[in-house]
N, C-alpha and C positions, 0 to 999 in steps of 0.2 A: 795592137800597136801600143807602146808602151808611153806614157804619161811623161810628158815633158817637167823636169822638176830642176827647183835653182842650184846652186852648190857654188858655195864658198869656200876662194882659197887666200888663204892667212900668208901673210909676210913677217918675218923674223928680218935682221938686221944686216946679216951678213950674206953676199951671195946670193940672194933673190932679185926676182924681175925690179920688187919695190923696195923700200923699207919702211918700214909696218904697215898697219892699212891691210885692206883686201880686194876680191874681184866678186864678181858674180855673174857664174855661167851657166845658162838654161842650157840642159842637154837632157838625154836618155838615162842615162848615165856615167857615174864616175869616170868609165873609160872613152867616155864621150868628151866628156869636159875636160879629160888630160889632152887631149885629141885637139879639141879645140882651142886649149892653150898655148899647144907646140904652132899650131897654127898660126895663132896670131903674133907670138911672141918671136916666131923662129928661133934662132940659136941661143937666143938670151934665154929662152924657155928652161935650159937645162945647164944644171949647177956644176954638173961633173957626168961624166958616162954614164947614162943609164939612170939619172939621180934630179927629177925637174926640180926647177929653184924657187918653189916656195915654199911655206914651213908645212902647215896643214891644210885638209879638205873638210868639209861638212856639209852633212845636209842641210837644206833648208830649219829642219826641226832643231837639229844639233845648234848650228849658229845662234838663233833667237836665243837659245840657256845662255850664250857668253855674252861679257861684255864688251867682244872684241862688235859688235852689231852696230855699237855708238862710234868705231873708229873711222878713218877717212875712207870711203869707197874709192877704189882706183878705175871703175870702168864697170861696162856691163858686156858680156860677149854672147851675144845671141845665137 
């Protein structure tokens, strides 16, 4: 079974669930945490066909290098 790991997804300006700021969602993975995004978010989840509406994803490891870490947290989705 594979190891539950966080992942961070970033908001740009235009067209996303927020603007700026981020989330963070404990899954499996990446295609877990799209999953659980559409989820919570339903239709506002996605920007355009096929296209979900936030800017980028990161690992756990990846996020801590930005300085997006200091911006507003918009939730946690378990």
């Amino acid at each position: 079974m594979a190891k539950t790991n966080s992942y961070y997804f970033t908001f740009g300006t235009a067209g996303a669930v927020f603007r700026g700021g981020y989330i963070q969602i404990n899954a499996d993975s990446v295609k877990e945490a799209q999953e659980k995004f559409i989820k919570r978010y339903g239709d506002r989840a996605w920007k355009d066909k096929g296209i979900l509406a936030y800017a980028l994803h990161y690992t756990k490891e990846e996020f801590m290098k930005t300085s997006m870490q200091y911006g507003v947290c918009h939730g946690v989705i378990e």
